[in-house]
C-alpha positions as CSV (number, residue, x, y, z in Angstrom):
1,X,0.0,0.0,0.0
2,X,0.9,3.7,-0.6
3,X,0.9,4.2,3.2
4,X,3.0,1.1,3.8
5,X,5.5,2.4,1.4
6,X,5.8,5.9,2.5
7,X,6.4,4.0,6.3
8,X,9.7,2.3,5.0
9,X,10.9,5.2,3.3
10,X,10.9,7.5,6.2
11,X,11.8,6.9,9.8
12,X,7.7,6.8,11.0
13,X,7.7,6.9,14.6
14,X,3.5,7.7,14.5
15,X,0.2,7.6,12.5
16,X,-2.8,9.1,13.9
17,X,-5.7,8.6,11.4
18,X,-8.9,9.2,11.3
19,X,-12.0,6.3,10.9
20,X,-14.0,8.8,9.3
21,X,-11.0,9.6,6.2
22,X,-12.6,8.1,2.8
23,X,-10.2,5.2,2.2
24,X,-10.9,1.3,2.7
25,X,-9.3,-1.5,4.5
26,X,-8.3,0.9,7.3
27,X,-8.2,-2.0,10.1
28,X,-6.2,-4.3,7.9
29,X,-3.5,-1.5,7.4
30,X,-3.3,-0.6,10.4
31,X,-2.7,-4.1,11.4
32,X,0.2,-4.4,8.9
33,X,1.8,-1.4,10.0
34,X,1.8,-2.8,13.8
35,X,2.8,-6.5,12.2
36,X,5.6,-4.9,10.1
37,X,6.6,-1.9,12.7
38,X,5.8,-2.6,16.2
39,X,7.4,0.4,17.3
40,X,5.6,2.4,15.6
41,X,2.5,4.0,17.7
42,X,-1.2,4.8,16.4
43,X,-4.0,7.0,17.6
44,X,-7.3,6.3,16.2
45,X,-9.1,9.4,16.4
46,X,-13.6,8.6,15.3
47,X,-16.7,9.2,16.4
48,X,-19.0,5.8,17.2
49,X,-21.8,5.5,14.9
50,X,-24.5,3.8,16.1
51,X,-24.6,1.0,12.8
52,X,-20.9,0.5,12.8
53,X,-20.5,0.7,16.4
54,X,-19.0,-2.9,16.5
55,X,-17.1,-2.8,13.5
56,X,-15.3,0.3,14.7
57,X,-14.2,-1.0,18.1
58,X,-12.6,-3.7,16.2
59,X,-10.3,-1.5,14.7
60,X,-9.4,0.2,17.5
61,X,-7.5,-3.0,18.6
62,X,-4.8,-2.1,16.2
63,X,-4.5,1.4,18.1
64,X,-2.0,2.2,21.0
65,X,-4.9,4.9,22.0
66,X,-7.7,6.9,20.5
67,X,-9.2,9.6,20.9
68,X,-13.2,10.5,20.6
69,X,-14.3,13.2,17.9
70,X,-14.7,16.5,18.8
71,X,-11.4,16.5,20.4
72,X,-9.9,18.9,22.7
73,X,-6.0,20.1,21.3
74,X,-4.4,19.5,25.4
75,X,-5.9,15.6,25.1
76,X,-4.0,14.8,21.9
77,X,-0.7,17.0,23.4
78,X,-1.2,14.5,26.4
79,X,-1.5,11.0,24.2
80,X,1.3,12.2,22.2
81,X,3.5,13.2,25.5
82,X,2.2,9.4,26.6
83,X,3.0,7.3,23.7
84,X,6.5,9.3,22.7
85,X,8.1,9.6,25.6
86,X,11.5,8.2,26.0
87,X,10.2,5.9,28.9
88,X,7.2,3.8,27.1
């Protein structure tokens, strides 16, 4: 994939995506990144809706952490400070 590519090209140490972006097969890439990269860390960022509630928990088993949609800026400067820091 084009996302999988770009990962091996440059030293990734993140991805934070969004359920609600307009491309497929998100769940099985983020599961290849964290097969392929295990150091690298993912934040899932979505809002539940009610039809694919299921289906959207799923994927965030791939994630490190997510966050819920609307977002405040201070929560993703917290997971950031969480999942980057020298000590995880």
């Amino acid at each position: 994939s084009k996302l999988a590519r770009y990962i091996s090209k440059y030293k990734i140490n993140l991805v934070i995506t969004d359920l609600d972006a307009p491309y497929p097969n998100v769940r099985e890439e983020l599961k290849s990144i964290k097969r392929d990269n295990p150091q690298i860390k993912i934040i899932v960022i979505y809002m539940f809706l009610d039809d694919e509630e299921q289906k959207e928990r799923s994927i965030l088993k791939e994630a490190d952490d997510y966050i819920f949609k609307p977002f405040d800026a201070d929560v993703l400067k917290f997971k950031l400070n969480k999942l980057l820091s020298p000590s995880q």
